[in-house]
C-alpha positions in Angstrom: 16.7 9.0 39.1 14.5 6.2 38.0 15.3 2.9 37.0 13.7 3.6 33.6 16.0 6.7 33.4 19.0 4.8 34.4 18.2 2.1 31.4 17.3 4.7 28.8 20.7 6.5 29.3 22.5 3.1 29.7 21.2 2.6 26.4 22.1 5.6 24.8 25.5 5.6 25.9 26.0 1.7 25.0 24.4 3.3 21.4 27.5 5.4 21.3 30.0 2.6 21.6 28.4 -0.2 19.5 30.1 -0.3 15.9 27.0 -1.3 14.0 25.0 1.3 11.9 21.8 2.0 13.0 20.3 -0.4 9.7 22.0 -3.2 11.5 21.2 -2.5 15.0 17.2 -2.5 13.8 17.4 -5.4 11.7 19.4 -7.3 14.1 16.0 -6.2 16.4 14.0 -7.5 13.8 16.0 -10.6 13.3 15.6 -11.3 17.2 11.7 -11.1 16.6 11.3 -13.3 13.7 13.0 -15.6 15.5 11.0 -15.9 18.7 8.3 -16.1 16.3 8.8 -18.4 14.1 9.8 -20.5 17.1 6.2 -20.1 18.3 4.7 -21.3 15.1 7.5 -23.9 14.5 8.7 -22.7 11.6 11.9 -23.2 10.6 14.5 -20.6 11.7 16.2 -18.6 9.4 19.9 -17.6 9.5 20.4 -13.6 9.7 21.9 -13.7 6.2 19.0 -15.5 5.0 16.6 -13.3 7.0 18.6 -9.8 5.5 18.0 -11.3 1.9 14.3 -12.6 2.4 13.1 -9.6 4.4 15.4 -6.3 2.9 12.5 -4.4 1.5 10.5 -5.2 4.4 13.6 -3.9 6.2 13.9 -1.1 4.5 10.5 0.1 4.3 9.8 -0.2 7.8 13.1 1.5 9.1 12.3 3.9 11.5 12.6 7.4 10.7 16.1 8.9 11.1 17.6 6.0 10.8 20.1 5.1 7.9 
């Protein structure tokens, strides 16, 4: 087995187990990203609840399929 093997079904399994729905798993992702980015361009950082209400249609119209 490869590492890569060993992390994609460590991933699924820990998937399994984590209590979030898959909305807030991906914008928790997304949250994560904004972050490091506005960091870069030293912007302000947002709180999640203030990303979740600035960004829900974005969110929402970028959820991957399957999800939600």
């Amino acid at each position: 087995m490869t590492t890569k093997h060993l992390d994609n079904e460590i991933e699924e399994m820990l998937k399994l187990t984590d209590p979030r729905s898959s909305f807030d798993i991906f914008a928790n992702e997304m949250y994560q990203n904004n972050c490091v980015e506005r960091e870069a361009y030293g912007d302000p950082i947002l709180t999640y609840d203030e990303y979740i209400e600035k960004n829900m249609q974005f969110l929402l119209d970028n959820l991957p399929q399957g999800v939600v």
